[in-house]
MIDOSE-1310 file (N, C-alpha, C; in nm, 2 decimals, decimal comma, always signed):
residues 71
xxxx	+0,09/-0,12/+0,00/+0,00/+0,00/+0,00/+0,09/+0,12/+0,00; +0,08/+0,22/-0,09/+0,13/+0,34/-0,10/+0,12/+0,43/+0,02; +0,18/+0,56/+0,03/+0,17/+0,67/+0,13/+0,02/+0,72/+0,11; +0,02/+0,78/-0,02/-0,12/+0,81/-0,05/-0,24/+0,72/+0,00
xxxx	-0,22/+0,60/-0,09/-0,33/+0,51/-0,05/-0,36/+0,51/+0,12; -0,27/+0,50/+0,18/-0,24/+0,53/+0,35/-0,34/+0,61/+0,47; -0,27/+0,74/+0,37/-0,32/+0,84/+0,40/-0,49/+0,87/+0,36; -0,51/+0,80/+0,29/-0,69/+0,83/+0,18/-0,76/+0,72/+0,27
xxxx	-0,73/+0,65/+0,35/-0,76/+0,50/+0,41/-0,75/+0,59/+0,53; -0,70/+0,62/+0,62/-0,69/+0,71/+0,72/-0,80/+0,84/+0,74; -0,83/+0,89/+0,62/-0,91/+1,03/+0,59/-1,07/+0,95/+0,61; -1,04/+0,83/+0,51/-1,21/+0,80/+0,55/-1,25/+0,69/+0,68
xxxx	-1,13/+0,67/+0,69/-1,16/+0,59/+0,89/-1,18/+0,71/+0,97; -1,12/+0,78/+0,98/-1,16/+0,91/+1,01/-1,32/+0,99/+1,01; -1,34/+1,04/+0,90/-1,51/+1,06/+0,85/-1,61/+0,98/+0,94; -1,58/+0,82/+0,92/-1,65/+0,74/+0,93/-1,67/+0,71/+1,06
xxxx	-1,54/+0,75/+1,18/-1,56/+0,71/+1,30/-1,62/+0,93/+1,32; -1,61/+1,00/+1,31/-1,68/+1,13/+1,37/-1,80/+1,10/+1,27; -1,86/+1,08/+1,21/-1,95/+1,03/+1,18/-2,06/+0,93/+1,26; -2,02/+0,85/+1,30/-2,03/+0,78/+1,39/-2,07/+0,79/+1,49
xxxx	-2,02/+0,88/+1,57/-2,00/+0,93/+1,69/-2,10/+1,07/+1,69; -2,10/+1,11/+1,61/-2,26/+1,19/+1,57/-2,34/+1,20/+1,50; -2,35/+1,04/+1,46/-2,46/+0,98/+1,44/-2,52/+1,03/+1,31; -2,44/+1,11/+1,22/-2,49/+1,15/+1,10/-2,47/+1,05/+0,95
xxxx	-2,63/+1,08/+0,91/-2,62/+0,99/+0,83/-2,69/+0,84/+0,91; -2,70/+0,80/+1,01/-2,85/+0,72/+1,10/-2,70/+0,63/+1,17; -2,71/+0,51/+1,19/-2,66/+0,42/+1,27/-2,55/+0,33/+1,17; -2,44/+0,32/+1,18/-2,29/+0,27/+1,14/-2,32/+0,15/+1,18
xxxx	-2,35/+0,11/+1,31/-2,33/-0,07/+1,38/-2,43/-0,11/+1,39; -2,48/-0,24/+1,39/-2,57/-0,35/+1,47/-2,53/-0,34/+1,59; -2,65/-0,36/+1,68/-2,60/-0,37/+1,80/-2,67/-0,52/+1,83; -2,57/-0,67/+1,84/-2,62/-0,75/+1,86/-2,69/-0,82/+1,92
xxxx	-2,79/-0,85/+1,93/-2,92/-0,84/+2,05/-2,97/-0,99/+2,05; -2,96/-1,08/+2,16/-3,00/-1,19/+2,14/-3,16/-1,22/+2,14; -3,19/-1,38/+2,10/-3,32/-1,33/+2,09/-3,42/-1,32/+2,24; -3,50/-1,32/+2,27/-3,61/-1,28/+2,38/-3,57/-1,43/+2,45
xxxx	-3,49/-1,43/+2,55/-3,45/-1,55/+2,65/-3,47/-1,49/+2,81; -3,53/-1,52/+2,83/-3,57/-1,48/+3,00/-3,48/-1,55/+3,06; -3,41/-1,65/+3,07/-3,32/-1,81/+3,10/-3,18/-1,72/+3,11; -3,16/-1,68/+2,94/-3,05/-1,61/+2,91/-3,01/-1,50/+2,98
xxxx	-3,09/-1,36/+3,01/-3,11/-1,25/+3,04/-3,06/-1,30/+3,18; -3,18/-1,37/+3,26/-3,13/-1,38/+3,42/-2,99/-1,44/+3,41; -2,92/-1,53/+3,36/-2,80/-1,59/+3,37/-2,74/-1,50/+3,35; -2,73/-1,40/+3,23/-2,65/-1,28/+3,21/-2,58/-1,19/+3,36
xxxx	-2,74/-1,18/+3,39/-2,72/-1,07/+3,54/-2,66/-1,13/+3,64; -2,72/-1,29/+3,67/-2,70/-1,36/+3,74/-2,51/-1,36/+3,78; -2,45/-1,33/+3,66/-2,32/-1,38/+3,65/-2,26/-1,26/+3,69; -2,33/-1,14/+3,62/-2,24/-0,99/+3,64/-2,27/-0,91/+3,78
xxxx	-2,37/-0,98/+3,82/-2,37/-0,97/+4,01/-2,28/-1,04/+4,08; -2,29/-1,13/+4,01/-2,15/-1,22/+4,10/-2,04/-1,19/+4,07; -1,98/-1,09/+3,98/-1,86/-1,06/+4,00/-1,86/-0,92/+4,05; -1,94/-0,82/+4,08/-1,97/-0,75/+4,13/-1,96/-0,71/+4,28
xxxx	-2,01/-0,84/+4,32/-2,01/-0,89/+4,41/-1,87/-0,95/+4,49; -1,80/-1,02/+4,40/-1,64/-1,07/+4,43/-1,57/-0,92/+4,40; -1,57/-0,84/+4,35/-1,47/-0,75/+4,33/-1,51/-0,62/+4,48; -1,67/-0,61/+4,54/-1,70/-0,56/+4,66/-1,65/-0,62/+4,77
xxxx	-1,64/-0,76/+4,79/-1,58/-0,83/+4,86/-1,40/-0,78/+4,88; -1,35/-0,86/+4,71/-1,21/-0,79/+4,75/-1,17/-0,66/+4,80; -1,21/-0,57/+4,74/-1,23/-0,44/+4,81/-1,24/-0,38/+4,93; -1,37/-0,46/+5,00/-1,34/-0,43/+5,13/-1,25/-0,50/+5,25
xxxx	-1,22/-0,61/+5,18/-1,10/-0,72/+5,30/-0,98/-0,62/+5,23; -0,98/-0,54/+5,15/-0,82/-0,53/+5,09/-0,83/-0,36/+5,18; -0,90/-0,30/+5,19/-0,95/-0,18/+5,28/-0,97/-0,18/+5,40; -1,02/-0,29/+5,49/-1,02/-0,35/+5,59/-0,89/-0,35/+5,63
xxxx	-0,80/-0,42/+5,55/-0,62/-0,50/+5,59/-0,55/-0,36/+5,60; -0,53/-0,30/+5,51/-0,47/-0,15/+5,48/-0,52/-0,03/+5,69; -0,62/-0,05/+5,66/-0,72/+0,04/+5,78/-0,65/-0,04/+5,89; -0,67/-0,19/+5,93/-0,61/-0,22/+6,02/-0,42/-0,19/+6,08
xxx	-0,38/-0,23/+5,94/-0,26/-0,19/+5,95/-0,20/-0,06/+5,98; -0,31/+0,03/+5,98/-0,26/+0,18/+5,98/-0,27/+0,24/+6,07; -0,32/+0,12/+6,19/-0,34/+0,17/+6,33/-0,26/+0,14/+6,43
């Protein structure tokens, strides 16, 4: 690929992503949507609570340890 070529490939990645980003001209992406699973959905949440959940945990034993030690 040439400089030019480069640079013209750059110009319209360019356009295409501020385009994009305001939305001129309607919608650039699919946004992949699974189909209507109630099963799915709760598992979804089910999962991202639970790490939510592990990372509130680590947090406060690692906050806890720090707080104790600083006394």
């Amino acid at each position: 690929m040439t400089t030019t070529e480069k640079i013209k490939t750059a110009a319209v990645s360019m356009v295409i992503g501020a385009g994009a980003v305001c939305q001129l001209g309607g919608n650039y992406y699919k946004i992949r949507r699974p189909n209507n699973n109630p099963e799915a959905d709760r598992a979804a949440l089910e999962k991202d609570w639970r790490v939510i959940g592990q990372d509130l945990d680590f947090a406060i034993k690692t906050g806890r340890q720090q707080w104790l030690g600083k006394i």
